[in-house]
C-alpha positions as CSV (number, residue, x, y, z in Angstrom):
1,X,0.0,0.0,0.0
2,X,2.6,2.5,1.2
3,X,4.7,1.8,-2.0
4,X,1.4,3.0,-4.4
5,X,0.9,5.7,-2.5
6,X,4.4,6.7,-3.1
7,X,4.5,6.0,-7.0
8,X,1.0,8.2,-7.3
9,X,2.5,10.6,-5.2
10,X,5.5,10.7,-7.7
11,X,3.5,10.8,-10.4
12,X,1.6,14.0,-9.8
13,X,5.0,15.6,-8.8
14,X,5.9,14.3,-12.4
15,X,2.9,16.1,-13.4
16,X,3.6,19.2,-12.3
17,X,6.8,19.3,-14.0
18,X,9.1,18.9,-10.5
19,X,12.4,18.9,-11.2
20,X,12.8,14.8,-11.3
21,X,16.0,14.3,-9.2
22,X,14.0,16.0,-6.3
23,X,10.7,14.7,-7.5
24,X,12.2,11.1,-7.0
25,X,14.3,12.1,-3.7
26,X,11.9,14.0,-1.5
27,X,9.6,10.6,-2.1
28,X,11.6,8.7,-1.4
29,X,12.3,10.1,1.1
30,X,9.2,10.1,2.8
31,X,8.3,6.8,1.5
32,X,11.1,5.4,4.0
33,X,10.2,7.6,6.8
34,X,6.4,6.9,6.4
35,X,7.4,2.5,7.2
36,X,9.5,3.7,9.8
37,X,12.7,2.8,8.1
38,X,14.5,5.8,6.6
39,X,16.1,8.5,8.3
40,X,18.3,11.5,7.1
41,X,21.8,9.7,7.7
42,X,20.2,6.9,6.2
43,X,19.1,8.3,3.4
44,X,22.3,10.4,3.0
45,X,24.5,6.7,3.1
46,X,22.2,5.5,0.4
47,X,22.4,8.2,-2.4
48,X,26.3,8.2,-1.5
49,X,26.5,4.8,-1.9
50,X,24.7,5.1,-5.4
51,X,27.4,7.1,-6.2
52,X,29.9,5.6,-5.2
53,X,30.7,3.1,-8.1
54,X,33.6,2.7,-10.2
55,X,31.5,2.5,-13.1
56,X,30.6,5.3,-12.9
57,X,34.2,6.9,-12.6
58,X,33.4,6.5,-16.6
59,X,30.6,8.5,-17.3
60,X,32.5,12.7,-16.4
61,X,35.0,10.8,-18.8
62,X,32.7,10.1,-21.5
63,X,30.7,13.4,-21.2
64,X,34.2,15.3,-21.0
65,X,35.4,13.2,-24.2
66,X,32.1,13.8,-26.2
67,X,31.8,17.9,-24.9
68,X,35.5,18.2,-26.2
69,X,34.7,16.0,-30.0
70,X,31.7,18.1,-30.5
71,X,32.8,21.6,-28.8
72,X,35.9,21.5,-30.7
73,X,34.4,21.7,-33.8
74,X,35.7,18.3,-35.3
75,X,32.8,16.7,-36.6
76,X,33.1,19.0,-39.3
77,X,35.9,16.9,-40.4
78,X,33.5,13.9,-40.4
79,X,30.8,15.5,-42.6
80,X,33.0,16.4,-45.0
81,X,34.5,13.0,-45.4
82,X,31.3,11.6,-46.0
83,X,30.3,14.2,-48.5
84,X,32.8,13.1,-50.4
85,X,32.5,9.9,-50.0
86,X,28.1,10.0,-50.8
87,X,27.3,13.5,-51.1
88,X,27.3,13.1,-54.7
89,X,24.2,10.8,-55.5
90,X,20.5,11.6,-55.4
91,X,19.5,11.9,-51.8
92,X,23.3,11.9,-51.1
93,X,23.5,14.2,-48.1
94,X,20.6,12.6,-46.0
95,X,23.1,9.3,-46.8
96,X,25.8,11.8,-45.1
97,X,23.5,12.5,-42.4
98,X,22.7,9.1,-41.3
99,X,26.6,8.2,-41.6
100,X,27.5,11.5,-39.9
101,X,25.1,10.3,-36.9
102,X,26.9,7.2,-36.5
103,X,30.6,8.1,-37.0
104,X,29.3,10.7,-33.8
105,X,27.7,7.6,-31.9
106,X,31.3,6.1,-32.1
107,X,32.6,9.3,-30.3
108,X,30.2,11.1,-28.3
109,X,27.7,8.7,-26.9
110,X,25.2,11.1,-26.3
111,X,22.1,11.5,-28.3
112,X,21.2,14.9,-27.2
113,X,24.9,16.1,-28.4
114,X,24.5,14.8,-31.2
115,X,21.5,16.5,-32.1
116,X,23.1,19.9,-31.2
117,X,26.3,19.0,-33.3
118,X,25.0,17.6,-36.2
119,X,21.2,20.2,-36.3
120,X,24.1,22.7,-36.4
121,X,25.6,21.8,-39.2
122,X,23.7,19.3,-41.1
123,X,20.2,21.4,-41.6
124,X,21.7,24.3,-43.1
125,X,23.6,22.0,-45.5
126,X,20.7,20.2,-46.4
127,X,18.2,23.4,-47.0
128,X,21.2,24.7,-49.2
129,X,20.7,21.7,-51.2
130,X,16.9,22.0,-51.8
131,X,15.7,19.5,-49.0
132,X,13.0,20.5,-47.0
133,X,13.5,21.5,-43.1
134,X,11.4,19.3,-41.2
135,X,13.0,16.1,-43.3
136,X,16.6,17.5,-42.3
137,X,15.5,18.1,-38.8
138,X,13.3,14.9,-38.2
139,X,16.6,12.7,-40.4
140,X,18.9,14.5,-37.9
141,X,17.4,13.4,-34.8
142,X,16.3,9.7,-35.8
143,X,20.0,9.2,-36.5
144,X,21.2,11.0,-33.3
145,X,19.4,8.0,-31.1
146,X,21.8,5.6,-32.4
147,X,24.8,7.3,-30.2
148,X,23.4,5.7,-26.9
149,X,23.3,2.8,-28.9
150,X,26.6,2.4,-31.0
151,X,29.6,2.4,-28.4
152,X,30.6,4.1,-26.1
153,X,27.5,5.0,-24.6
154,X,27.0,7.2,-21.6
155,X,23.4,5.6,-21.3
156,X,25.2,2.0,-21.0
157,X,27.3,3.7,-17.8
158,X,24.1,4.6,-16.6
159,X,22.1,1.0,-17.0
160,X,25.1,-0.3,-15.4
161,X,24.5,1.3,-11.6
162,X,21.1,-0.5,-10.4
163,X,21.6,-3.7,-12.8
164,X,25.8,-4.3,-12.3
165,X,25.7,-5.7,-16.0
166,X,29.2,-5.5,-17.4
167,X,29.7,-2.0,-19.7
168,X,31.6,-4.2,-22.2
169,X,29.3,-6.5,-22.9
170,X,26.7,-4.0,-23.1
171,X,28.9,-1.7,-25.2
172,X,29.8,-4.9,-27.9
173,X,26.0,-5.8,-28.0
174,X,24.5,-2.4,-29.0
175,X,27.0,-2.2,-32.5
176,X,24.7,-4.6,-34.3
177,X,21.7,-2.9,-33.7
178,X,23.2,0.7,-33.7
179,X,24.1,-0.6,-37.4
180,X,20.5,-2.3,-37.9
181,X,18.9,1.2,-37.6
182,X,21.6,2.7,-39.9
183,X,20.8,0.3,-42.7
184,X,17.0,1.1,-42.0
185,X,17.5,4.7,-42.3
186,X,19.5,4.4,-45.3
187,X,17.2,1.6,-46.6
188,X,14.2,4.1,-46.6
189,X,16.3,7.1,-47.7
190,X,17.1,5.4,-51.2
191,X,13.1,4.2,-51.7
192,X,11.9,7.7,-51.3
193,X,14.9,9.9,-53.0
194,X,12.8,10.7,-55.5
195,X,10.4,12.6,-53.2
196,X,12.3,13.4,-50.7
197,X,16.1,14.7,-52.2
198,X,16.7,17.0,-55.1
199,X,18.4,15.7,-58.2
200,X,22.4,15.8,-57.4
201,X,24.7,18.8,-58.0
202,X,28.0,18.8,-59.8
203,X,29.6,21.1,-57.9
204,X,33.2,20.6,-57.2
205,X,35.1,20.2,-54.2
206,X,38.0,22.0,-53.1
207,X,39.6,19.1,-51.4
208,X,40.1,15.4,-52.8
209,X,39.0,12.5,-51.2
210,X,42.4,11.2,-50.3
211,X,42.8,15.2,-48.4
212,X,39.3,14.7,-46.3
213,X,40.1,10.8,-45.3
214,X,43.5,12.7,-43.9
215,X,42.0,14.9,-41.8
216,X,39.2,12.7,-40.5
217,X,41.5,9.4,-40.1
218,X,42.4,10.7,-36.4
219,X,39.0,10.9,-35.4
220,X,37.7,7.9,-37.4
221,X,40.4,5.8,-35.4
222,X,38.9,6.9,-32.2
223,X,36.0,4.0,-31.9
224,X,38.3,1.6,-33.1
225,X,40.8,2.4,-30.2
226,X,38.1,2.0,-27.7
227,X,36.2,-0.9,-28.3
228,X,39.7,-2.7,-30.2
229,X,41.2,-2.0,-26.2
230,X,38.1,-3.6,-24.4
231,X,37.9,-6.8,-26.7
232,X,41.9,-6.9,-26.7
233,X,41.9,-6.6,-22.7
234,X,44.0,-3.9,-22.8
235,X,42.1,-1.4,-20.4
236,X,38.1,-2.1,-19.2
237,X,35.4,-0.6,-20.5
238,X,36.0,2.7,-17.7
239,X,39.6,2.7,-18.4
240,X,38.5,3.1,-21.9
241,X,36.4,6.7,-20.8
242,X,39.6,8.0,-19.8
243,X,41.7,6.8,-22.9
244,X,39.1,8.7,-24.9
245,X,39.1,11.4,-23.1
246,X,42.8,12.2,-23.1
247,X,43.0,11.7,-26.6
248,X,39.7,13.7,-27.7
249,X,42.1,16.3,-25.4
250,X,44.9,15.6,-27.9
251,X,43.1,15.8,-31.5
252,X,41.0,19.2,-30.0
253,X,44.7,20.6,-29.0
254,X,47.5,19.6,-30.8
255,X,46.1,18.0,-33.8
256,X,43.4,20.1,-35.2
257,X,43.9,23.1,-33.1
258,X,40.2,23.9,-32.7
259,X,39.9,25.1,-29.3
260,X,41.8,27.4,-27.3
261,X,42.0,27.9,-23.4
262,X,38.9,30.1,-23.4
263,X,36.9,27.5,-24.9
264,X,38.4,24.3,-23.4
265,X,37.5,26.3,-20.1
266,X,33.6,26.0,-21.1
267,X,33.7,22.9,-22.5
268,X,35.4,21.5,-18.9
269,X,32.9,23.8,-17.3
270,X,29.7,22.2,-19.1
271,X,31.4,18.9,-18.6
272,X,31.6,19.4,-14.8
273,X,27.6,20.5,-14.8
274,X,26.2,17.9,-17.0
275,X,28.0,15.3,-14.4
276,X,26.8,17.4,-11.8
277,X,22.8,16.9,-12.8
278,X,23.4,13.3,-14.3
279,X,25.1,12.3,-10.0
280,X,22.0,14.1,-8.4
281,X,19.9,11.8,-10.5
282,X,21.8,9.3,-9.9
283,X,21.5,9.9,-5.8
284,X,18.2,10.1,-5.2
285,X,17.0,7.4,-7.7
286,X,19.4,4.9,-5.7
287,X,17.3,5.7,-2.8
288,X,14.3,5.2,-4.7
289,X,14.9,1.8,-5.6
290,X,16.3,1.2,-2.7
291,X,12.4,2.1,-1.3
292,X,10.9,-0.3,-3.9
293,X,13.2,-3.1,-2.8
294,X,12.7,-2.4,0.7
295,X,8.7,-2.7,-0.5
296,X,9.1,-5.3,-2.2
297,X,7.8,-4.0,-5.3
298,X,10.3,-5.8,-8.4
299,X,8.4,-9.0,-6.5
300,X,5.0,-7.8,-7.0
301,X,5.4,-6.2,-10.3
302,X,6.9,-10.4,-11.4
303,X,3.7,-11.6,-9.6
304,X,1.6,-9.6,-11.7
305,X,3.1,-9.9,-15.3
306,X,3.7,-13.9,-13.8
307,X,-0.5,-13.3,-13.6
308,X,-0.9,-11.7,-16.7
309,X,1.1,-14.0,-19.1
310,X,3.7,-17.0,-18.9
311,X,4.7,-16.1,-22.1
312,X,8.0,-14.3,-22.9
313,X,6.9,-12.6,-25.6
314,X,3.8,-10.9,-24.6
315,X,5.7,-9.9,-21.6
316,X,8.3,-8.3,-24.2
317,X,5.2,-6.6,-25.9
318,X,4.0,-5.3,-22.9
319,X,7.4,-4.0,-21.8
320,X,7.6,-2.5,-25.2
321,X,4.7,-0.5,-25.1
322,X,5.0,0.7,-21.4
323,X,8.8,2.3,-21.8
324,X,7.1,3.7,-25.7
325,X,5.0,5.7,-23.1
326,X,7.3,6.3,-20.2
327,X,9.9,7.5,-22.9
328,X,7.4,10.2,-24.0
329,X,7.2,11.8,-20.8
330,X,10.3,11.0,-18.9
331,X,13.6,11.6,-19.5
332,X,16.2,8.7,-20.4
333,X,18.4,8.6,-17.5
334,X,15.6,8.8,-14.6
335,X,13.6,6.4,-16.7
336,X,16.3,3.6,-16.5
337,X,17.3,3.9,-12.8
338,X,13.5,4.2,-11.6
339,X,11.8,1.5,-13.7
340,X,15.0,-1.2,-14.7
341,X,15.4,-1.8,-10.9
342,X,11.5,-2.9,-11.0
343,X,11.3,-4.6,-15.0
344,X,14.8,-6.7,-15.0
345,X,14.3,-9.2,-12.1
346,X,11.2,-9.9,-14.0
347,X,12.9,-10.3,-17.0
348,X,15.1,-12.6,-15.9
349,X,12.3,-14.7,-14.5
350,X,11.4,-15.5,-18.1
351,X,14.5,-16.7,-19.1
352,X,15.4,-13.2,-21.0
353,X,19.0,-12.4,-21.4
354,X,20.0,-9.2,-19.2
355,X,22.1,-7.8,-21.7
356,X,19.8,-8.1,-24.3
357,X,16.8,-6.7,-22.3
358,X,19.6,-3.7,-21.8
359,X,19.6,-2.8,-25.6
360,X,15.8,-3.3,-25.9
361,X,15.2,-0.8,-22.8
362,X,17.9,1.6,-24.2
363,X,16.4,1.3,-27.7
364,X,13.1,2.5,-26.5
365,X,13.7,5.5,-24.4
366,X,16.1,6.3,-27.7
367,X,12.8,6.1,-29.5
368,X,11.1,8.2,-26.5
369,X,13.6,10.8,-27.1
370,X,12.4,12.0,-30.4
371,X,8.8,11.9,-29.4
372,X,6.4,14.8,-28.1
373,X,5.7,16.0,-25.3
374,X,8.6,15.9,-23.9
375,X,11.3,14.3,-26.1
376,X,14.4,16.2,-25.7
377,X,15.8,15.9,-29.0
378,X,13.0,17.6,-30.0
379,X,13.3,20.7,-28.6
380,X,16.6,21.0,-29.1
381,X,16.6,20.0,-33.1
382,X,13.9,22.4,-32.9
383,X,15.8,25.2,-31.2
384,X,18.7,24.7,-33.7
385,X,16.3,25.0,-36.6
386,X,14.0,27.6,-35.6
387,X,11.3,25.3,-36.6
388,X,8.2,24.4,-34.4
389,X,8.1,21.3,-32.7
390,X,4.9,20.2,-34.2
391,X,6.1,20.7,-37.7
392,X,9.2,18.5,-37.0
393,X,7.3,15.7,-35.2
394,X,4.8,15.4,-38.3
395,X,7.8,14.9,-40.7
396,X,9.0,12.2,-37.9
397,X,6.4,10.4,-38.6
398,X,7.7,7.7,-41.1
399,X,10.6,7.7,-38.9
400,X,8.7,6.1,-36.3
401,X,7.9,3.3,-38.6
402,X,11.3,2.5,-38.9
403,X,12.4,2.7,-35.2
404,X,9.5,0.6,-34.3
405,X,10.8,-2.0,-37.2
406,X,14.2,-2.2,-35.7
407,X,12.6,-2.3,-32.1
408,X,10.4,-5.4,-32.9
409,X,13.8,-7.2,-34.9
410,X,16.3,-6.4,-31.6
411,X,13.4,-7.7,-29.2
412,X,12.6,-10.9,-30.9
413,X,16.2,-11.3,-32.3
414,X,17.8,-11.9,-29.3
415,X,21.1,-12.6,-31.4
416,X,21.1,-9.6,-32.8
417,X,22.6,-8.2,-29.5
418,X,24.2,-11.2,-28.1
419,X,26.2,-12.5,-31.4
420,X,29.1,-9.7,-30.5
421,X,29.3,-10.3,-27.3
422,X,29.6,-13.9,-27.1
423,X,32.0,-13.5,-29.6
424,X,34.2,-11.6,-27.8
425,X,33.5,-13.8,-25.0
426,X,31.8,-11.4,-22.6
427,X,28.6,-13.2,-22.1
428,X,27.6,-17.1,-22.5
């Protein structure tokens, strides 16, 4: 009873748009209080313990590494690669979108950044060109989900706290799929180039292919260092935050010369705030399903799926749907470290693989991301653009289509995310 009372309660906080670090933390709070439980030193040794994970030493890393890639101005150096490589068939520069988006994943492992980096750049390219807005836009942020996806993932460092799942496996699972939804993307691009590109130009380049794969080979190596290092056993998956960080570092300051002490200064700055708001949410959520454990709700919530269906499947479909809907209104990172806590144990109790329930969770808050009201991709494509948010999420629509294709093939596929893995002989 007293565990209901606190999820409605949290709800209507939810509602009323409470910030949802304190949202989760003051009921929490008061959840443990209210069964006699909690206290504040209690409470205090709980968050801290949340926080006090080697894991997590990763994720400042990863944010540091991605602010410094973007902020420094070097994916330009990736666009331009692929322009040359694609740009110059019809629909060619939604092709160096999508390929854009994941040469980022492989660096930044942040959707949202992605969107900034690559709205920035991409959409004005693209309108030059003759494509319409909303398509550059709504292309833009269905290829920015894959970063969470495609290694290294921030999101992954996250899923890691309340579940203790390796980051390396998780990080080797999520390349096929990342990959899956790249091919779907460019599957549907080259059915509808007709409608949706301009015929291609002839204009010349200054620079020759050989030039451009130059000046992006330093970055393009970057992925291959990381997960090449995990699978070789050369430094663990947290390990491999810092290598990436020390050499996004090097390329932004000795290589390309993009940032100077001013802006490295911001970009350290916004790196120290983003892990800032990320540990709060972290803290209080640990207590949170520390509550729920304490109430004994992952039991309850496996007794009633356990009484709705002893079929995997349907579970998977109903699990599907629910985060479709929780991804719509809540953000990625509260999402997982409330409702994984409750949805893994019962999982597991149908014989589902954790790490390939990780990618399907992941993959649908990814999808939750780009959707309205509160997907926060799309208000900051639609900052970028200067277009409404409305206009952007119509033009999303056959993009949905395609998530929700490569969302049904990674749930019932299991191998799709566990081929990699068990390959590199992370998982069983």
């Amino acid at each position: 009873m007293t565990a209901a009372i606190v999820l409605g309660l949290l709800a209507i906080l939810l509602a009323v748009e409470t910030p949802i670090a304190f949202a989760v933390g003051v009921i929490a709070f008061a959840g443990l209080l209210f069964t006699g439980i909690g206290n504040a030193p209690v409470a205090a040794q709980r968050m801290f313990a949340g926080m006090n994970s080697y894991g997590l030493l990763a994720l400042p890393l990863f944010i540091l590494a991605g602010n410094l890639l973007v902020g420094g101005g070097i994916i330009r150096k990736l666009v331009d690669f692929v322009d040359l490589l694609v740009g110059r068939v019809r629909g060619g520069l939604a092709y160096v979108n999508i390929l854009s988006n994941m040469l980022m994943a492989g660096l930044s492992g942040s959707a949202t950044a992605d969107t900034a980096a690559l709205g920035s750049v991409m959409t004005p390219m693209m309108r030059a060109r003759g494509y319409s807005a909303d398509f550059a836009a709504a292309l833009t942020i269905s290829g920015a989900m894959i970063a969470p996806i495609i290694p290294p993932s921030i999101i992954m460092v996250i899923y890691a706290i309340p579940t203790k799942l390796s980051i390396g496996a998780m990080f080797f699972a999520g390349i096929v799929p990342g990959l899956l939804i790249v091919v779907l993307l460019m599957l549907y691009v080259a059915l509808r180039a007709h409608k949706i590109a301009p015929p291609p130009t002839r204009e010349r380049h200054d620079r020759s292919l050989a030039r451009a794969t130059l000046d992006a080979l330093p970055v393009l190596v970057a992925p291959v260092i990381i997960v090449g290092g995990v699978r070789g056993g050369i430094f663990t998956a947290t390990e491999a935050a810092a290598v990436l960080a020390a050499y996004a570092l090097f390329l932004t300051v000795v290589v390309y010369r993009t940032a100077d002490a001013k802006s490295l200064f911001e970009i350290f700055r916004e790196s120290a705030l983003t892990t800032a708001t990320v540990m709060i949410v972290v803290a209080t959520s640990t207590l949170f399903a520390w509550f729920l454990a304490i109430e004994n709700v992952p039991g309850a919530a496996k007794a009633m799926f356990a009484a709705m269906t002893d079929n995997r499947y349907v579970f998977l479909i109903i699990v599907n749907a629910f985060l479709l809907v929780v991804g719509c209104f809540v953000d990625t990172v509260p999402a997982i470290l409330i409702f994984v806590p409750i949805l893994q144990p019962t999982a597991l109790s149908y014989g589902i693989d954790p790490i390939h329930f990780a990618i399907i969770v992941i993959v649908n808050l990814m999808v939750g991301l780009n959707t309205p009201p509160i997907g926060t991709n799309l208000f900051v494509i639609s900052s970028v653009t200067g277009r409404p948010m409305g206009a952007i999420a119509r033009a999303l629509l056959p993009f949905y289509a395609i998530k929700l294709l490569a969302l049904m093939i990674i749930t019932y596929l299991p191998f799709v995310s566990l081929m990699l893995p068990r390959m590199a002989g992370l998982i069983r």
